[in-house]
N, C-alpha and C positions, 0 to 999 in steps of 0.2 A: 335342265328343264325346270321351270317354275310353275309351281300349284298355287291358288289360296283356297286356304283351309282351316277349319274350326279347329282348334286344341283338342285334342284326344288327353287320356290316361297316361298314354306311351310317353306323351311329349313333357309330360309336369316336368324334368331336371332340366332337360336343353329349355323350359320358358324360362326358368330359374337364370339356368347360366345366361343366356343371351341376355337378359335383359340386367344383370349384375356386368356382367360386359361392356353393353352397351354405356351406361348412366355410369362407370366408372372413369370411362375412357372422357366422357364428357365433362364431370365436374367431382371426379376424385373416386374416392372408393365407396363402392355400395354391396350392401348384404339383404337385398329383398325378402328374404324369409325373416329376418329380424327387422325390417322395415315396416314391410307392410305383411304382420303373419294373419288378418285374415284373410289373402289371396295368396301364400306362398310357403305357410310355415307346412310341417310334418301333416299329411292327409287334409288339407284343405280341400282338395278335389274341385277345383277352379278350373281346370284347362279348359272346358268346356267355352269359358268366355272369353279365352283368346281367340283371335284373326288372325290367324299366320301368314306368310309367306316364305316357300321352302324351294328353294335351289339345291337340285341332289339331296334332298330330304333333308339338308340341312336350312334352320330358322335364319331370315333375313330378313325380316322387318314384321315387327308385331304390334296388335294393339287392341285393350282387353274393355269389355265393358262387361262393370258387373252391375249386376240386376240389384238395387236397392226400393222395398215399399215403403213410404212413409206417410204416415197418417197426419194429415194437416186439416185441424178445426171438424176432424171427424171424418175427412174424404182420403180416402186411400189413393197414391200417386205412386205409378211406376216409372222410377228415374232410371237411367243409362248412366251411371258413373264408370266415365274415357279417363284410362291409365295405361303405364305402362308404353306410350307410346315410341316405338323406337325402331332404328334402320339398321342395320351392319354400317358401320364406316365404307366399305369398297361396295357397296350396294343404294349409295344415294345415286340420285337425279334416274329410277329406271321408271319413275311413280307409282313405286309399292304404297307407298303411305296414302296416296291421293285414293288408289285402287283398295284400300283396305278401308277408309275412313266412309268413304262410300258402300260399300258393305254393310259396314256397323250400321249407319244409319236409316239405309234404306231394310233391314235387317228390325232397330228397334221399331219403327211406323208401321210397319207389317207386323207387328205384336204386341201392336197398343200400349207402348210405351206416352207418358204422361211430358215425359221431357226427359232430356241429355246435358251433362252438366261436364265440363274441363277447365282447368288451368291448361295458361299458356298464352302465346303471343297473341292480341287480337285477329292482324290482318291472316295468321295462317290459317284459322280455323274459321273467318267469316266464311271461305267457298263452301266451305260444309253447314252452313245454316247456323253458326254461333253468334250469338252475338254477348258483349258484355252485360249484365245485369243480376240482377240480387243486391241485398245492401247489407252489409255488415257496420259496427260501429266499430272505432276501436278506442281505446281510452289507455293513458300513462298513468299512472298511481306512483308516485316516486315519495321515499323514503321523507322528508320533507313533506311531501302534501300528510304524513300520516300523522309526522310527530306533529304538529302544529293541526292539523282539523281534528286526530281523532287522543288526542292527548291523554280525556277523562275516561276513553274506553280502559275498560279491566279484559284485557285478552287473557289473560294467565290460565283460565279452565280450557282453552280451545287447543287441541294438539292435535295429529295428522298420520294417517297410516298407513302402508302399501293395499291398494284394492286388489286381492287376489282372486282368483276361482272358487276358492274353497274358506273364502272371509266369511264371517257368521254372519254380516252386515250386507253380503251379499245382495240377498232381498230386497232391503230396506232401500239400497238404491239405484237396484234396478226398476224397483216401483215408482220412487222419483221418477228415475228418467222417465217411465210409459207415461205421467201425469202431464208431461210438458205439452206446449203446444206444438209440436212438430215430435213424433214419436214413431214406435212401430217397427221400425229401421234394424234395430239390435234385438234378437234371443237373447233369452237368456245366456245358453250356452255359451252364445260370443261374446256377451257385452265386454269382458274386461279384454280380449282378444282385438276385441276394434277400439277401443280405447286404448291399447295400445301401440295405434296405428302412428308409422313415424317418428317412433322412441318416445311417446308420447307416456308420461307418470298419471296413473292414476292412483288418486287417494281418499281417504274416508275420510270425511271431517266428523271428530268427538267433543265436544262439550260435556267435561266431566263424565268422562265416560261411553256418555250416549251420545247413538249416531244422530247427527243433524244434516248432514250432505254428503258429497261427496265436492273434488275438484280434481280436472284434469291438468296438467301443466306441459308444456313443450318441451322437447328434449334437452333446449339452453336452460330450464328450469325457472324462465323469470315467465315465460307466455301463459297466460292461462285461458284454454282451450274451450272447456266448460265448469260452469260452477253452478250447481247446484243443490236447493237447501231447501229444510221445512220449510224455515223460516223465512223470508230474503231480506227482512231485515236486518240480518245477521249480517250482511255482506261486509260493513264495515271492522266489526271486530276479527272477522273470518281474516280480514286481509290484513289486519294491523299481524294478526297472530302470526298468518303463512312469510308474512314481512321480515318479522321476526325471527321464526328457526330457522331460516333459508337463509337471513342475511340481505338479503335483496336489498339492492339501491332502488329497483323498479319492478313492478309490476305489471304487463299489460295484457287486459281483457279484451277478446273480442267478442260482441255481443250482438246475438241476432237485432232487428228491429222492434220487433215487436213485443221484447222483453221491457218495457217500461220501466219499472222498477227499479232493475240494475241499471238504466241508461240518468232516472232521476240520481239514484244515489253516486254512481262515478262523477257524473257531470254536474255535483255540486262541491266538489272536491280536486276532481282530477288535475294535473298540472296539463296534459295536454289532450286531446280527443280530435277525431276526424272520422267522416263519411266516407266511405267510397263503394265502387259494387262489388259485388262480393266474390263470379266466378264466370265464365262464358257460357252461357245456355242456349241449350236449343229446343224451343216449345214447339211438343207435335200435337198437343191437345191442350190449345188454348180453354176454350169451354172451363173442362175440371180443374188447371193450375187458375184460372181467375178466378174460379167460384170458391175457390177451397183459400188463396190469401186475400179475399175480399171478407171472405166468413172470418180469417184468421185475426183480421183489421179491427172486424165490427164488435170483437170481443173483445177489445181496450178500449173502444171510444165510440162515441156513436156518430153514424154517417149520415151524412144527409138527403134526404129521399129523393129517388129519379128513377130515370131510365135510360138507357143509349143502346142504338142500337149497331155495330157494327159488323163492316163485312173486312175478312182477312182475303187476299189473296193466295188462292191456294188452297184454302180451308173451309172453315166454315164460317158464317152468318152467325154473331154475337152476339143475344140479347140478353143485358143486364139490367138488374132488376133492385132496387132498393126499397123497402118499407117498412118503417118502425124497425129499423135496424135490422130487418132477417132482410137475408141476401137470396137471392133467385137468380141462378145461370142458365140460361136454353139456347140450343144450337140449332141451326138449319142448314139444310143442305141447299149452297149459294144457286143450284142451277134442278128443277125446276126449284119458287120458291114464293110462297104465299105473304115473305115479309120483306119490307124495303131496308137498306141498314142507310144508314145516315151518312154514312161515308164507308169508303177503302182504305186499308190501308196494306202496304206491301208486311208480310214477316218481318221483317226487318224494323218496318214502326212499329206495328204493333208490340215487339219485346221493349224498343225504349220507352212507350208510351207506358204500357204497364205495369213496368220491372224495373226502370232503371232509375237511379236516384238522380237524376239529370231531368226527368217527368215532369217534375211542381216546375221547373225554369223553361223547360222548350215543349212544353205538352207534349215530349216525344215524337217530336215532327222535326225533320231534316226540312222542310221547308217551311212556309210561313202562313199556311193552309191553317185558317181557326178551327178551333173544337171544343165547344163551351161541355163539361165535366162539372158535374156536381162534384161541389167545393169539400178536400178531405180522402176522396175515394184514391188517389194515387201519389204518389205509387205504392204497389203492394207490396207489403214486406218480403217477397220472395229470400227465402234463406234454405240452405240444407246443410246442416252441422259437416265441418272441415271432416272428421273423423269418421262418416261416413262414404266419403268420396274417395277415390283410389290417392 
């Protein structure tokens, strides 16, 4: 007999085992508590946000979404971060997964979740309202671009340390992180816990001693995750030094969009860089994700004044507001409704129209239907740091 059901207490080893099972069988050997230990290591007490499905009480297909808040340009957003997605081998084709993904979703909309965020194949998770969008940069830094651009840098005071729980420095950069413009996300408690997400190193950066950043790096040891600093102009010596004790032939950063700074200083150096989106999302409250990376936008450059008015299918009635660069979001309820919107658009446009860095070339339109957009306004940086999603 088959149940679906939330994760109990009871169930934390069998979500363990199953899902070290499953993702082993598929692409080699996996240890989820040393993977991802803020959803699996010793007392995490996650079950709660798995979806089960149990055949004779045994688990056959799961799939977890944990609750992340993130503070963007001031506005608090409740994201769905979808992991852990997985079937028993002799339990495909019954449509546990279709049956469970459905759950999830109608599950976070029913509790005012701001948006849902996965890796994974496009077309499997378009039926569940995903679609591709966010923008990430990502930039080479190779051995070569260092010695030749940053030759007269003196790296020699800059050295690197394991970030522990119990580092003195602790503080100093978990305070970085809350300064950022996308924040909120990590406790204290956890921070070095989800920074460890995925074999993921994190390290202190010391200038003669004293803290100046931190940086996170990938498990291969060459990715760098996140890098953050008093200073950012630092970034150049910071990487001639990590270049350095590591040995590294390359370096590569991925960097939100709306980090400018780091995007100027790589991309006057880098040997090679590229665009692309960043993860599948799915927007259940348009309204608060536009107005919160519209605001996130207008705080690197300034936008040009309008308004537009649109209707989502499905949702709500979007009035956006530009003036002297402060941004105004107001929603209406599309049915009765005291305002006209300018156009429709299905969910579907409206994330590429927004979100997807394909925006500035097809105005986020699948057809050829015009939409004059104050020049600048898209698409939005939508980003949510890798480390914190499953």
């Amino acid at each position: 007999m088959e149940v679906f059901v939330k994760g109990a207490p009871e169930d934390a080893q069998d979500i363990i085992d199953f899902a070290d099972m499953v993702f082993s069988k598929n692409s080699g050997p996996h240890d989820f508590a040393q993977l991802v230990p803020k959803l699996y290591s010793d007392g995490a007490d996650t079950q709660k946000y798995h979806y089960l499905v149990k055949e004779n009480g045994k688990i056959k297909a799961m799939v977890c979404v944990l609750p992340v808040t993130c503070n963007v340009a001031g506005i608090p957003l409740k994201v769905g971060c979808i992991g852990s997605v997985s079937v028993h081998p002799r339990s495909r084709g019954k449509g546990y997964m279709q049956k469970l993904m459905n759950m999830a979703v109608e599950d976070m909309k029913a509790q005012g979740y701001s948006m849902s965020v996965l890796g994974g194949q496009r077309q499997r998770y378009e039926f569940f309202g995903y679609e591709p969008a966010g923008i990430k940069l990502e930039f080479t830094l190779t051995s070569d671009n260092i010695r030749h651009k940053y030759k007269g840098l003196d790296s020699s005071g800059i050295r690197f340390e394991p970030l522990f729980d119990d580092s003195s420095q602790l503080d100093d950069a978990y305070q970085l992180y809350q300064q950022g413009v996308v924040n909120g996300a990590r406790t204290k408690g956890q921070f070095v816990t989800i920074l460890r997400t995925w074999k993921a190193e994190p390290l202190l950066i010391l200038e003669n001693s004293k803290f100046i950043g931190y940086v996170v790096l990938s498990k291969e040891g060459n990715g760098v995750h996140e890098l953050e600093m008093i200073d950012p102009t630092l970034l150049p010596v910071v990487s001639k030094a990590l270049s350095a004790e590591r040995g590294l032939d390359e370096l590569h950063f991925t960097v939100p969009p709306y980090d400018l700074g780091k995007i100027a200083l790589l991309g006057d150096v880098c040997d090679w860089y590229r665009t692309s989106f960043e993860y599948n999302y799915h927007i259940m409250d348009y309204p608060s994700v536009i107005e919160a990376f519209l605001r996130c936008k207008a705080q690197s450059r300034m936008l040009q004044d309008g308004r537009i008015v649109l209707g989502i299918e499905g949702s709500d009635i979007v009035e956006i507001v530009v003036q002297n660069n402060q941004v105004v979001v107001n929603k209406y309820d599309p049915d009765p409704t005291d305002i006209q919107a300018q156009m429709t658009l299905t969910k579907r446009e409206a994330t590429a129209l927004f979100f997807s860095p394909l925006s500035e070339y097809t105005n986020g339109k699948q057809t050829t239907r015009p939409l004059n957009l104050p020049s600048g306004w898209l698409p939005l940086p939508l980003y949510i740091p890798s480390l914190d999603i499953c």
